[in-house]
N, C-alpha and C positions, 0 to 999 in steps of 0.2 A: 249355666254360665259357660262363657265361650274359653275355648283355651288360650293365652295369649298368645302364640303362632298358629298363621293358615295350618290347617292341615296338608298332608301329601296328594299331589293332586292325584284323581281317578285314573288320567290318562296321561302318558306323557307326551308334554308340548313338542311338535315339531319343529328342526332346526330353525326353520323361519318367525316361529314364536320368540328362538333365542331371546333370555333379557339381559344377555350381551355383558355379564361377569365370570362366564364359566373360562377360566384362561388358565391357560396355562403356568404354573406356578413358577418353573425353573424360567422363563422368561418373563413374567415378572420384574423376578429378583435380577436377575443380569440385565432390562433395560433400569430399573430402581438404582443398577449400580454406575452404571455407562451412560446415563443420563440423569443425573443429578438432578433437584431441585422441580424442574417443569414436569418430568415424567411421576414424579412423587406427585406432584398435585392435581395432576391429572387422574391418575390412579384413586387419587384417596377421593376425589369427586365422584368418579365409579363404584366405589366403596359406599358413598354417601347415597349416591340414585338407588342403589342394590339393597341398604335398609331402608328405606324409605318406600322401594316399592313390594320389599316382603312385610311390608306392615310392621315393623320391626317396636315394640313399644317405645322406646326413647331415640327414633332416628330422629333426626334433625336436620336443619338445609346447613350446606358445604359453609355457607360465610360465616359460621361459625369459628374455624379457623381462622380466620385473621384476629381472631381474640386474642393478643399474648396469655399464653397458662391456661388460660379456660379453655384452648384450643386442646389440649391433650386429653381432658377433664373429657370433650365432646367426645374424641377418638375413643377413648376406653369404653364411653358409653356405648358404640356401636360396635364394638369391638365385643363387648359383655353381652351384648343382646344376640349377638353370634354366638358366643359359646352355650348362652342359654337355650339357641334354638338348638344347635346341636344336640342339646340333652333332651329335648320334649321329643327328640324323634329317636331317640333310645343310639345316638350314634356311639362309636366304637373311638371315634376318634379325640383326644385330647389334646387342649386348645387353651394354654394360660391368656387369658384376656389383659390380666394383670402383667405377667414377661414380657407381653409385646408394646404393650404401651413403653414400660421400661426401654426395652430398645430403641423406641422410636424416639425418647429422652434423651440418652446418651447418646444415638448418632445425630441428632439435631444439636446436642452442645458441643460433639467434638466435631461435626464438620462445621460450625461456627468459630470455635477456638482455631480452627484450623487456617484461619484468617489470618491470626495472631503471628505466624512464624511467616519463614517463606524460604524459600529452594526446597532438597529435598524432606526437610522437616513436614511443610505445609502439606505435601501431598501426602505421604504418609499417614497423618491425624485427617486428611479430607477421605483417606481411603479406608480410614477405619472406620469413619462414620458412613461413609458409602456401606461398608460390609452390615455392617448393623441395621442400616436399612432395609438392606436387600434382606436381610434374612428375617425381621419383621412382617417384611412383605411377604416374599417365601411363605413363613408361618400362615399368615392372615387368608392367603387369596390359596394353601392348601387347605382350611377348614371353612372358607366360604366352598370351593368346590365341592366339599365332602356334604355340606349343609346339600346345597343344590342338585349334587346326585340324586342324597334320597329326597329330596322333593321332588324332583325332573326328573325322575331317570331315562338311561339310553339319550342323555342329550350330548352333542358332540361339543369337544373345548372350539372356543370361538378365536377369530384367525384375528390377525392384525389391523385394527378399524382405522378411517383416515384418520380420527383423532389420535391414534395411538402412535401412527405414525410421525405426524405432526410434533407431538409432545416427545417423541423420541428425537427426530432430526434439531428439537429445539434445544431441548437435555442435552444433545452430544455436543452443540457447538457453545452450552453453558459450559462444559467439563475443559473443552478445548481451549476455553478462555481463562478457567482456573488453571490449567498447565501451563500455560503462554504465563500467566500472570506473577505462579509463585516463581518463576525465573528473571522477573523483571528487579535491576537492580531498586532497591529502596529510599 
């Protein structure tokens, strides 16, 4: 019977093999936070290609998300398949599948409630849920990396892609329109 994750591969792949999610965690989290909403879905689509091409048992395609609630339901399920490969490779590092989904809950309902107010109330609760994000993310894309060391190893973190870029210049000028916005009288 096969194991349900690839095994470690013989050789490690060269940078040009790169499968383009070993990143950088601490940037990540500070574009998740500085770019709201577009660089989150861009990311979690990265998320989505990265189990789906380690075979992951329960990946699934990205349009799953747009499912109200079942969307979370999918996230934990990749998110769970991550932590469980972490453990068939005897990794050191721990990874609640279950807390991060949690975060990703709460900053999704408080930077939506964060609507609700507006001056410095609104940005406040839009920063809290930014925080919660980013440190989701944070968590998440430090235990994909740890996964993908010990399967790659010696592979170098991967630089800033034109999509990333993209999804960033679009994230900042979403944020710059919730700032403009919660200042607008009512």
């Amino acid at each position: 019977m096969d194991p349900p994750f690839p095994a470690p591969s013989s050789t490690p792949p060269t940078p040009a093999d790169d499968r383009g999610f070993y990143r950088s965690p601490q940037r990540v989290a500070l574009l998740s936070f500085f770019a709201p909403f577009i660089y989150e879905l861009w990311w979690l689509w990265q998320l989505f290609q990265f189990t789906r091409r380690e075979q992951f048992p329960r990946a699934r395609a990205f349009w799953w998300l747009l499912v109200p609630f079942y969307n979370f339901y999918v996230v934990y399920q990749q998110l769970d398949d991550l932590k469980k490969a972490l453990a068939s490779h005897a990794s050191s590092i721990r990874f609640s599948s279950a807390g991060v989904i949690w975060l990703f809950i709460f900053a999704t309902v408080i930077s939506n409630a964060s609507s609700r107010f507006s001056g410095p109330t609104e940005l406040i609760a839009f920063a809290v849920g930014g925080g919660l994000l980013a440190a989701a993310a944070f968590i998440t894309q430090q235990a994909a990396n740890g996964y993908q060391e010990l399967r790659y190893p010696g592979r170098p973190l991967q630089g800033m892609t034109t999509g990333e870029w993209i999804a960033t210049g679009l994230g900042v000028a979403v944020l710059l329109l919730v700032i403009l916005g919660s200042f607008q009288p009512a």
